[in-house]
C-alpha positions in Angstrom: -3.3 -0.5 20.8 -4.9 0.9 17.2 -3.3 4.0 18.2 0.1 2.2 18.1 -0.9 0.4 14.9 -2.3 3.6 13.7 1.4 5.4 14.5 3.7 2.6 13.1 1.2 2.1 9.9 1.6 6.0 9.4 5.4 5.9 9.6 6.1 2.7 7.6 4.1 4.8 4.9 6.0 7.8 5.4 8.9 6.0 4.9 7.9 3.7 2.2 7.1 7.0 0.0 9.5 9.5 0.5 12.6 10.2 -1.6 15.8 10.3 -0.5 18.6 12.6 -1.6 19.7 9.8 -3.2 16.6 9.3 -5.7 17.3 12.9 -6.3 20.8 12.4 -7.5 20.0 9.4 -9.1 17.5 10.9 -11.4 19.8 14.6 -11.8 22.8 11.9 -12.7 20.4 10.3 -15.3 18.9 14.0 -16.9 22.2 15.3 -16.9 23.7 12.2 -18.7 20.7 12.3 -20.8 21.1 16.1 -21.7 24.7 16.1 -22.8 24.0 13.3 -25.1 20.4 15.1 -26.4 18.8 12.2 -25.4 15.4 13.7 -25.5 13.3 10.4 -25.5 15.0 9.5 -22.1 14.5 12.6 -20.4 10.7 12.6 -22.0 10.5 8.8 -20.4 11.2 9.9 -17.2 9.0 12.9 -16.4 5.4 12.3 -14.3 2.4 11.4 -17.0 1.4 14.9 -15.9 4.4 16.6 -16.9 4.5 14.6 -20.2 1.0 16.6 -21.0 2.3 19.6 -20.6 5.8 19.4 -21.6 5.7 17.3 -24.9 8.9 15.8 -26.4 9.1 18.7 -28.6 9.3 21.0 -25.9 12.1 18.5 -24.4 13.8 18.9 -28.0 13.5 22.5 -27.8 14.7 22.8 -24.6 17.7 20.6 -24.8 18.7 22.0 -28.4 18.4 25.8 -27.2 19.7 25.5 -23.8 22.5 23.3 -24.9 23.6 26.0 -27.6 24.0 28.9 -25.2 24.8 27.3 -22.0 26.7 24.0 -22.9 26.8 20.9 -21.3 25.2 20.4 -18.0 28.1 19.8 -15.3 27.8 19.3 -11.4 24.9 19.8 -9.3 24.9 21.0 -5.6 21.8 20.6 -2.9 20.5 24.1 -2.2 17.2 23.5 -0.2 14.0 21.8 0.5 10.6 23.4 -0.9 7.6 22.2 -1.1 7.6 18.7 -3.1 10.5 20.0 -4.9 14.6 20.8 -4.3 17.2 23.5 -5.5 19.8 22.7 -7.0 22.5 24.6 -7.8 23.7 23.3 -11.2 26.7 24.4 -13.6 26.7 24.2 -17.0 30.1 25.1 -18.8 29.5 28.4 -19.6 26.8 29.7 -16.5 25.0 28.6 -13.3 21.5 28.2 -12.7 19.0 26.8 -10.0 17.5 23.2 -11.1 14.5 23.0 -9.6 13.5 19.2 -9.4 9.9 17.4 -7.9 9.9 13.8 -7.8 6.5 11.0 -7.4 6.4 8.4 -5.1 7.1 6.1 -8.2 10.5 8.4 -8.6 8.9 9.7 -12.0 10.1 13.6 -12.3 6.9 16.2 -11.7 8.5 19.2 -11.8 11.7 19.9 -14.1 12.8 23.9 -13.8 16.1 25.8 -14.6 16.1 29.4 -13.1 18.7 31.9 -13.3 21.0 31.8 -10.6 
């Protein structure tokens, strides 16, 4: 019997902590929207406390402002694969492509926030 208890407590946690694709899309909706506006503060507002201390808002400002002038406006983004507590994405902007590479919390605060070449 505590083996059951043991297996369905297990599950319901494995469950009740995982993201879904659609927590990813959620929160690549909300960047996006918040990067062709230059919202930097909301973008800033969503990342991991972790990632705040290494990636301060003026590194968000920076990033937005220079990535913005030579790539333009964020567009679409397309499920590549599954890593290890992150996803690809394959993302276009309106004048290239690159991989968004995205790690969520279990609170759905962002942990990892990378743009490769594609």
């Amino acid at each position: 019997m505590k083996k059951i208890l043991s297996l369905i407590l297990f599950l319901f946690l494995q469950i009740s902590f995982s993201q879904t694709q659609e927590d990813y899309q959620k929160i690549i909706t909300e960047v996006t929207d918040a990067y062709n506006a230059k919202d930097t503060d909301k973008i800033f507002n969503s990342f991991s406390p972790q990632l705040q201390s290494t990636f301060t808002i003026e590194k968000v400002k920076q990033f937005v402002s220079e990535n913005q002038s030579k790539k333009g406006p964020m567009g679409t983004s397309s499920f590549l694969l599954d890593e290890d507590k992150a996803k690809r994405y394959l993302t276009e902007f309106e004048n290239t492509s690159m991989i968004l590479i995205l790690g969520l919390s279990p609170d759905k605060k962002i942990t990892k926030l990378i743009l490769e070449e594609y």
